[in-house]
C-alpha positions in Angstrom: 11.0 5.3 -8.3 14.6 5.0 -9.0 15.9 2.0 -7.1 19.3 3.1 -6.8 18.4 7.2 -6.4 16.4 5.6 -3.3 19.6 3.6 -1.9 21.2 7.5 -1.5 18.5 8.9 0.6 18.5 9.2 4.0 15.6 7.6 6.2 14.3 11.2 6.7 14.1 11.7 3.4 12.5 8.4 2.1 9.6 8.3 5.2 8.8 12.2 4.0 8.7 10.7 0.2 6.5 7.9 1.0 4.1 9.9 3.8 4.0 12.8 0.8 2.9 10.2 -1.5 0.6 8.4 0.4 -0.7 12.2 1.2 -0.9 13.1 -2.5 -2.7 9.0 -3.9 -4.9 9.7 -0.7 -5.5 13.5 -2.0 -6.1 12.7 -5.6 -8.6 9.2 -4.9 -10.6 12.0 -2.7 -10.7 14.1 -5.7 -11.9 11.5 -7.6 -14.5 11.1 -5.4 -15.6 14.3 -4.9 -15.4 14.7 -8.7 -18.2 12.3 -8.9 -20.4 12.8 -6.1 -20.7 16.9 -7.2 -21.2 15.7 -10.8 -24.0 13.5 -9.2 -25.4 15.9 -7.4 -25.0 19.3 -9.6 -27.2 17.1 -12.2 -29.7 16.2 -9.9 -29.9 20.0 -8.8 -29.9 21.3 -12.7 -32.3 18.9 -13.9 -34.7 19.9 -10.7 -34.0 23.4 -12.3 -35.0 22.5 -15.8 -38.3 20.9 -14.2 -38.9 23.4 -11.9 -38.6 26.3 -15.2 -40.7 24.3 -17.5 -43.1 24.0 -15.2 -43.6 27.9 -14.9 -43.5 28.3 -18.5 -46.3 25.9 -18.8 -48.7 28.2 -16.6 -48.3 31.2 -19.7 -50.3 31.6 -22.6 -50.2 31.0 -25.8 -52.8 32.9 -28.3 -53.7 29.9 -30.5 -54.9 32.6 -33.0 -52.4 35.2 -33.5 -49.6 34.2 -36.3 -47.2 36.8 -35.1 -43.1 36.8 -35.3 -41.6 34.4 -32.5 -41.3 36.0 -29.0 -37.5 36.5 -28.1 -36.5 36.7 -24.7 -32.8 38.7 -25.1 -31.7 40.4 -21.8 -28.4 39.0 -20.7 -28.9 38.4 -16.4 -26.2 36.3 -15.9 -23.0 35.0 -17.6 -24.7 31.5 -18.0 -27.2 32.8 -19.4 -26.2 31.8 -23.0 -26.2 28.3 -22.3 -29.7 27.9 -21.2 -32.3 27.9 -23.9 -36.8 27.4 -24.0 -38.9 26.9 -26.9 -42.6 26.9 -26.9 -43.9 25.0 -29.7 -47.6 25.4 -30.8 -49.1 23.4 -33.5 -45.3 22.6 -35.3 -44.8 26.4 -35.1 -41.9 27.8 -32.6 -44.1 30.7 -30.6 -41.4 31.7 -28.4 -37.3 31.0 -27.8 -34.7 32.5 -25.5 -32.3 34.6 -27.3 -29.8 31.6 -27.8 -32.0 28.5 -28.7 -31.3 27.1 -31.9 -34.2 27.4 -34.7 -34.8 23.5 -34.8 -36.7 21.9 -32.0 -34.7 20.6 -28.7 -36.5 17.6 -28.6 -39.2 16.1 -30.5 -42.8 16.9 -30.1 -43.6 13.6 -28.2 -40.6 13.1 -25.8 -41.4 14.0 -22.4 -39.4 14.6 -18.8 -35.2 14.4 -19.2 -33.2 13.3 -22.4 -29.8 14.5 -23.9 -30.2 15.5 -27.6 -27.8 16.1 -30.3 -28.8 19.8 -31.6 -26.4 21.7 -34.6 -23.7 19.2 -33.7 -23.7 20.5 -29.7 -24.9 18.4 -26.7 -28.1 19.6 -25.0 -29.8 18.2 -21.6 -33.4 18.7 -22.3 -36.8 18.8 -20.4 -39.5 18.3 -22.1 -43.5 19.2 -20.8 -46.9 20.2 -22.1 -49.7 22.8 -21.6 -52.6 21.4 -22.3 -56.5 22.1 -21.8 -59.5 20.0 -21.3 -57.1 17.5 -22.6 -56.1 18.5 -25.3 -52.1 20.0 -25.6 -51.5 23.6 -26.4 -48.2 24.4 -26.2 -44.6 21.7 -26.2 -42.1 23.5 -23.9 -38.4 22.6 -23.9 -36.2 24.0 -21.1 -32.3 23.2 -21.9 -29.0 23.5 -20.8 -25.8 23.4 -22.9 -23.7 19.7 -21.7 -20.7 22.4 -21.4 -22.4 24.4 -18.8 -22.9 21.7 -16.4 -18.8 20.7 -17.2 -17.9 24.6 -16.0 -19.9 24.7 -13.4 -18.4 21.0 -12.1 -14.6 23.1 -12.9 -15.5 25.6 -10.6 -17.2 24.0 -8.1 -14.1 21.7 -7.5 -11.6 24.4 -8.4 -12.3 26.6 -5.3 -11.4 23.2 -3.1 -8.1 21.8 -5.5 -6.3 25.0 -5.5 -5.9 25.8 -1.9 -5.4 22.1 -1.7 -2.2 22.5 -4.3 -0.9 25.3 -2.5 -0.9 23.8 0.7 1.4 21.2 -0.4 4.8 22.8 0.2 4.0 23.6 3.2 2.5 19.9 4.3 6.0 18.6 2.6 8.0 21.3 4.6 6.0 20.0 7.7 6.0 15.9 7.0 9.9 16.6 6.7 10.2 18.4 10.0 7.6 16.0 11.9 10.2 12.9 10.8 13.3 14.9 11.8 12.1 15.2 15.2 11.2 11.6 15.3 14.1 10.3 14.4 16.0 12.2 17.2 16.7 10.2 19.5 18.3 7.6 16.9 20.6 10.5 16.2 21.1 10.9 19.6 21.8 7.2 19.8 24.2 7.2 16.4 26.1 10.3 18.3 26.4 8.2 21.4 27.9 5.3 20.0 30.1 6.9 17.4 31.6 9.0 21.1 32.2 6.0 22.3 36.3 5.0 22.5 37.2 1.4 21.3 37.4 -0.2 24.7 34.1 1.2 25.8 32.1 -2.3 25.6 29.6 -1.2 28.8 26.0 -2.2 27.6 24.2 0.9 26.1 20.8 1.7 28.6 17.6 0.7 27.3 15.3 2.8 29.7 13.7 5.8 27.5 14.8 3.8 24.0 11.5 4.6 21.6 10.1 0.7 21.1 11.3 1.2 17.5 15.1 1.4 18.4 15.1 -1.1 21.1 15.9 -4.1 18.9 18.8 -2.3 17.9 20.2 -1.1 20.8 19.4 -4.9 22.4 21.7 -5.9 19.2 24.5 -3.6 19.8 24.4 -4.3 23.4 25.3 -8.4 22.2 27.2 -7.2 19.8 29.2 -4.9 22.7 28.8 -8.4 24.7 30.1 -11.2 22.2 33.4 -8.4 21.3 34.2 -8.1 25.3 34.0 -12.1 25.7 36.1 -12.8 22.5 38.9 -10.1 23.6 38.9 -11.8 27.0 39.4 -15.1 24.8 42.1 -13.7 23.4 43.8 -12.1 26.3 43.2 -15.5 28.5 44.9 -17.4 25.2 47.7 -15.1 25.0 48.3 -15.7 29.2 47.8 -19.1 28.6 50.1 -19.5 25.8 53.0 -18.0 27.6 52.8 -19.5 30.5 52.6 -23.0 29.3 55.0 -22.8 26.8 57.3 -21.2 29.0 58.2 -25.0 30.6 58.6 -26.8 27.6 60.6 -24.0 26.3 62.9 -24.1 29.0 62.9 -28.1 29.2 64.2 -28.0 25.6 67.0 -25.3 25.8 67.8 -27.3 29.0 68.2 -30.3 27.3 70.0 -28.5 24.0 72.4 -27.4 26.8 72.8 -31.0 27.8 73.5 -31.8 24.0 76.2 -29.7 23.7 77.8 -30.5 27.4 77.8 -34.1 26.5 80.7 -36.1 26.6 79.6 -39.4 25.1 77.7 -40.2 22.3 75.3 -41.9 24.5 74.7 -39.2 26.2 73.8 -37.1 24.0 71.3 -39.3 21.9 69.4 -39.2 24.7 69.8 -35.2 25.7 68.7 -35.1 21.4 65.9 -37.6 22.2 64.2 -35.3 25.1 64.7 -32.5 23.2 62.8 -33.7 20.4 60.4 -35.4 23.0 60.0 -31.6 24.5 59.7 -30.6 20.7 56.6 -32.9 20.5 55.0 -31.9 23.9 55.1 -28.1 22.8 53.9 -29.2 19.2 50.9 -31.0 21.0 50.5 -27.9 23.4 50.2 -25.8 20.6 47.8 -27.8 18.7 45.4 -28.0 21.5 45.6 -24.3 22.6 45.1 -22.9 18.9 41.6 -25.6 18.8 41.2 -24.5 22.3 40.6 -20.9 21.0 39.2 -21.8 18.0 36.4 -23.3 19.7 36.0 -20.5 22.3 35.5 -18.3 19.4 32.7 -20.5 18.1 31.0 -20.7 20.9 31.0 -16.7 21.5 29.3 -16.9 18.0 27.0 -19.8 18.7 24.3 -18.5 16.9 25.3 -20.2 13.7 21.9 -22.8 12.8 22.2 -26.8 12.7 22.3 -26.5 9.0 26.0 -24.1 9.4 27.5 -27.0 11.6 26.7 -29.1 9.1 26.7 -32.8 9.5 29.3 -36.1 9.5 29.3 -39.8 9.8 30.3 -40.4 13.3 31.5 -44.3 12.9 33.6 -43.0 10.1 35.4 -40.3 12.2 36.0 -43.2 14.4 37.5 -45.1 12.0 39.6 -42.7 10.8 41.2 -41.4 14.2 41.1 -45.2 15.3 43.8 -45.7 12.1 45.9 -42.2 12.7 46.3 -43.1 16.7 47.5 -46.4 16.0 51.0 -45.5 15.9 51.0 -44.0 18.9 48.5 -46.2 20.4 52.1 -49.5 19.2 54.8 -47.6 20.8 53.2 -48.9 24.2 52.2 -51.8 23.1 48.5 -51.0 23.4 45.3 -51.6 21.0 42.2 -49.5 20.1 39.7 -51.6 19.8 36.7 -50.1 17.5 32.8 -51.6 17.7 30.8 -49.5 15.2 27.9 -50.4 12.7 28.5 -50.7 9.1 25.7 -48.1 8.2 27.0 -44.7 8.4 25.8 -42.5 11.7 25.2 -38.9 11.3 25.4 -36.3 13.7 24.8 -32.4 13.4 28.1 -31.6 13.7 31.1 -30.9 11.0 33.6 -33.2 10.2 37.0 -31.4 11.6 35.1 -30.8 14.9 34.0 -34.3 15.3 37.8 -35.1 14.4 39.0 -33.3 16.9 36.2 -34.3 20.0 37.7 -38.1 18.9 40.7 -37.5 18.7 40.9 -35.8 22.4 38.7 -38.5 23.9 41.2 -41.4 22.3 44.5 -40.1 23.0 43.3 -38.8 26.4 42.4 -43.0 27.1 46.0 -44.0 25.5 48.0 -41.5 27.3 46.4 -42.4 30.9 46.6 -46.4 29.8 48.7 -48.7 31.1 51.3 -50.6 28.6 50.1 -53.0 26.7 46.2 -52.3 27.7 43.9 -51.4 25.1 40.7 -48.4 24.3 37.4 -49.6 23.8 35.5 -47.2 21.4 31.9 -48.3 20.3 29.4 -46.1 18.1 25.8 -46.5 18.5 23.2 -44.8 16.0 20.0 -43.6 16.9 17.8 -45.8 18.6 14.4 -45.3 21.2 14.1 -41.9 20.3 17.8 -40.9 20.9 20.7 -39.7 19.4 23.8 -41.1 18.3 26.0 -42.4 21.2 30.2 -42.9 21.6 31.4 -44.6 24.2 35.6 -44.8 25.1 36.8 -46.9 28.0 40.7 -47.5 29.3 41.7 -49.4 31.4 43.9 -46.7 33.1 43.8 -45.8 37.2 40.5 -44.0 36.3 39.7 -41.0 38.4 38.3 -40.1 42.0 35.0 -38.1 42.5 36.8 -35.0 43.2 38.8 -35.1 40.0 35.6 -35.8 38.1 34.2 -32.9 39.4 37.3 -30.9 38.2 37.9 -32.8 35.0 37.5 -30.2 32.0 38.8 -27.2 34.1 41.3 -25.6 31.6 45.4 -26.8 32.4 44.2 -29.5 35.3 45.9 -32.8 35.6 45.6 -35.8 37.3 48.0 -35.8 40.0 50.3 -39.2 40.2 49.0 -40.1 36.7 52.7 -40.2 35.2 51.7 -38.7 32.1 52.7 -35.3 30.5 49.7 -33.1 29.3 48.2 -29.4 29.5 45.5 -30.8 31.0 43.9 -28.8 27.6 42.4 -31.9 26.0 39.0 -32.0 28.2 38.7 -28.5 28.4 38.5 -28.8 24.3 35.8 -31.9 24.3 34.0 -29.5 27.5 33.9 -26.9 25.1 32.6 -29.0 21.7 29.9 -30.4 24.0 28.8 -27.0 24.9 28.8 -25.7 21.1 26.8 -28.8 20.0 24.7 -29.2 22.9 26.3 -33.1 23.6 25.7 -34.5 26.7 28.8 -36.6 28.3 28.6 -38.7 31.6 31.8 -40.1 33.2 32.5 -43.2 35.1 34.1 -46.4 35.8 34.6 -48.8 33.0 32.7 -52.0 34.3 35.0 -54.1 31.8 38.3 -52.3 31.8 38.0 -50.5 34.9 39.2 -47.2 34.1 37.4 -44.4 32.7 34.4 -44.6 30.7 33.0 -41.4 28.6 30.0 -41.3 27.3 28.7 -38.9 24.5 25.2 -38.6 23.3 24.1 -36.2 20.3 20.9 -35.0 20.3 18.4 -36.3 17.7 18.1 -34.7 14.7 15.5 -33.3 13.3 
């Protein structure tokens, strides 16, 4: 069947095509077998007649004596008639025939019991017996029926089961087509339901009544109608969060454009221009984190993605790298990342900008709560005693109580007293990685530097 024709047909329409077709192959192999089983069993009934007829003509008489014309038997009983022929032999002469044996014998003078002989170029299924007395034989008979009668007898033997068979089809098509309509109802019913539905409709469609064949799709939709409601409330909670956060840097920079312009000393103003640009920085870095922030929301909505879609990176690189990009910032207070990593590469089932970004968090979340002139311990373990890759980061910063740990990743919370600006964003993004990537990450005091310590541990890979 046409591959594409098929693509344009309707699922009622292909399951009546292939029940229909399994119905006609099923049809024509019992045909087929019927074909041969009557032809098996019409022989065995015809040759049983054969014997059966020979046998009575062998109980006649033939006068061995009189040299008279052959007998002809010539009264037409029955429209078969024709093709079912005797001959009596006596001596090499023909005594007596049916009106439509041939002249020549049926079968020689010695065969005996069933054969098929060539006679005048036509096929013949022959029986061949004797009369004979005190021993001696008297009389050949050959009974035999044309091969052709047997073949219409076989035509319309089946034909009286195939036609009624042939006309019934229509109506078995006509009923196949109905019998799939009404079975695919209630996925109509469903389509109709769903296509009613308006755009903010998200509730979860009900499963009770669902025929087992539909409820895999109607579990789908309902995720489907799930992961849609979580990522618009994403969005919506972004677009709250945006405004309100931005709304104090915002004002902190008109206020200090305002200052700017006020100033009445050169002094002055550098430094009204040097918060500005300061406040330019913060919302730049606000921005940044809250786009990642939603980013990551979005992935984690659509977590279904395999290991081998995250894809994999070399963890001590990505530590080197963000070790070199925060130094800059890491100078301007006088403070030092110090990096221990091996020199073999360590990968982790995760992709390179999201590894860049869980670093990055974790570093400048130790510089910013740092003191001056302190420094960030970062060390990068591979695999080792059956687990996975492990980061560690230490400051030496003011570290945190047990009720801030407990609040620690909560989305926009800050350390109180801490001195440093922040959204308080950064561990809501390296909450949110670990969730995606199933990490684990334990927090607590640095024994060396006495500040925070963060520990992150991959999971092995397989």
């Amino acid at each position: 069947m046409n591959t594409a024709l098929l693509r344009t047909w309707s699922l009622a329409q292909r399951l009546t095509a292939m029940v229909l077709g399994f119905v006609l192959v099923t049809w024509m192999a019992t045909v087929a077998v019927a074909w041969f089983v009557t032809e098996h069993e019409l022989n065995e009934l015809l040759d049983a007649h054969l014997a059966q007829t020979a046998a009575l003509l062998a109980t006649g008489e033939v006068d061995d004596d009189k040299d008279d014309a052959v007998v002809q038997a010539s009264t037409q009983l029955h429209k078969y008639q024709s093709r079912v022929a005797f001959q009596i032999w006596h001596k090499g002469r023909l005594r007596a025939r049916s009106n439509d044996a041939p002249d020549e014998p049926l079968a020689a003078a010695d065969a005996r019991g069933l054969s098929n002989q060539q006679v005048g170029g036509e096929a013949w299924r022959v029986f061949t017996t004797t009369r004979t007395d005190d021993g001696r034989v008297k009389a050949v008979i050959h009974v035999a029926e044309h091969a052709s009668a047997r073949h219409h007898v076989l035509l319309a033997s089946l034909r009286g089961t195939m036609i009624p068979l042939l006309a019934a089809l229509p109506l078995l098509a006509a009923g196949i087509w109905w019998s799939v309509r009404q079975a695919l109802q209630p996925l109509r019913l469903l389509s109709d339901g769903v296509a009613a539905r308006r755009p903010q409709a998200l509730t979860p469609l009900a499963e009770e009544g669902v025929l087992p064949e539909a409820r895999p799709l109607v579990q789908a939709l309902n995720g489907l109608f799930e992961r849609v409601h979580d990522q618009l409330a994403s969005e919506r909670r972004f677009t709250a969060d945006a405004a309100h956060e931005l709304r104090t840097p915002i004002a902190a920079i008109r206020m200090q454009a305002q200052v700017a312009q006020g100033a009445t000393s050169d002094d002055e103003r550098r430094a009204a221009l040097d918060a500005t640009i300061a406040g330019c920085d913060r919302a730049t870095r606000l921005v940044e984190q809250l786009l990642q922030l939603a980013r990551l929301e979005a992935e984690v909505i659509g977590a279904s993605a395999s290991e081998s879609q995250r894809g994999q990176a070399d963890l001590a690189a990505a530590a080197q790298q963000q070790a070199q990009e925060l130094a800059a910032q890491a100078h301007r207070r006088r403070q030092r990342i110090v990096l221990d990593r091996p020199p073999q590469a360590v990968s982790v089932p995760m992709s390179a900008p999201l590894l860049a970004v869980l670093l990055r968090n974790l570093m400048d979340n130790a510089l910013r709560y740092g003191p001056d002139g302190g420094r960030v311990q970062a060390q990068v373990a591979g695999v080792d005693d059956g687990t996975g890759a492990r980061l560690v980061v230490e400051d030496a910063g003011p570290g945190l109580s047990d009720a801030d740990l407990q609040r620690l990743g909560e989305r926009f919370f800050r350390v109180l007293g801490s001195g440093q600006s922040g959204s308080g964003l950064g561990w809501s993004i390296v909450r949110r990685l670990a969730r995606l990537h199933d990490l684990s990450i334990a927090l607590d005091r640095s024994p060396t530097l006495g500040g925070l310590r963060v520990t992150v541990r991959w999971p092995v890979m397989a």
